[in-house]
Each structure stands twice: as C-alpha cells, then as structure tokens.
C-alpha positions in Angstrom: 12.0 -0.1 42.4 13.8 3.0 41.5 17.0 2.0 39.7 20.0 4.4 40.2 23.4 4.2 39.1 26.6 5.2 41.3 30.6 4.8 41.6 31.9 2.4 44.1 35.7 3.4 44.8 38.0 1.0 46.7 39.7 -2.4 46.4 37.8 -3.7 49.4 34.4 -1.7 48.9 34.4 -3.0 44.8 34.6 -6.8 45.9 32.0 -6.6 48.4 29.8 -5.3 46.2 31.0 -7.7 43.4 30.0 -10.4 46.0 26.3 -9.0 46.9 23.5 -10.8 45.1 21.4 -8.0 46.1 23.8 -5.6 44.1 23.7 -5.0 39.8 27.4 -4.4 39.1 27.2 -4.0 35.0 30.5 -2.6 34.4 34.0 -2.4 36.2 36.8 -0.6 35.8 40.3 -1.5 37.3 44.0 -2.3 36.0 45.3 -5.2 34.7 47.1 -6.3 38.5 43.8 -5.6 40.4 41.8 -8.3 38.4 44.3 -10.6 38.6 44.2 -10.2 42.6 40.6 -10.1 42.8 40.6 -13.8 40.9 43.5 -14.6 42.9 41.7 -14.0 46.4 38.5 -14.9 45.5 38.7 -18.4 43.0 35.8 -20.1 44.0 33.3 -16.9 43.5 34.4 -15.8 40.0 33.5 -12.8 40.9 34.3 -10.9 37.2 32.4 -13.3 35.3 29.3 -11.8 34.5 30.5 -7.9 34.5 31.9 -6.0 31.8 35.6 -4.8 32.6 37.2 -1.8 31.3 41.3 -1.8 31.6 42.6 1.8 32.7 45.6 2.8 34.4 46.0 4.4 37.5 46.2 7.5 36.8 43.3 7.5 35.0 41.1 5.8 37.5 42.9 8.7 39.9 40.7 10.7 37.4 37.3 8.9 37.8 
C-alpha cells in the first residue's frame, strides 16, 4: 500500500483520527491546553500515548 503523509487540522478531526486503528498518526502538534483536554475527554483511550507531540503556540499552528 502506498504510504502518504498529510495534515489533519481541527480539534475534533485530530481526535478521530487519533482514535482510528486504521490510521498511522506518528507525530502531533498542539498546545499545552489542547492535550490536556484531549486526556481530559478521552481517559480511558490514552489517545497521545504512542505519538510523538510537538508543543507550539497558537500562532504558530495558525502558521502550519
């Protein structure tokens, strides 16, 4: 299978796809307040446990 590598933008959109077993995620970015929500609304999944996160600040993932 072709392996291909996109951006996934979106509080909603990033969880779902953190929560497909179908789905690679390899590396995150968010701020410090959306990881904590994401662990927060989703404790049983531990959703950001295998994935490599990257801390930026808004403005910079206004950038990405």
């Amino acid at each position: 299978m072709k392996k291909s590598t996109f951006l996934i933008a979106g509080k909603h959109a990033v969880v779902e796809a953190l929560k497909n077993p179908n789905r690679n995620v390899t590396k995150i970015f968010l701020t410090e307040d959306s990881k904590k929500n994401i662990n927060r609304n989703n404790q049983n999944l531990q959703l950001l446990k295998k994935v490599k996160i990257y801390y930026k600040t808004m403005r910079e993932l206004d950038r990405l």
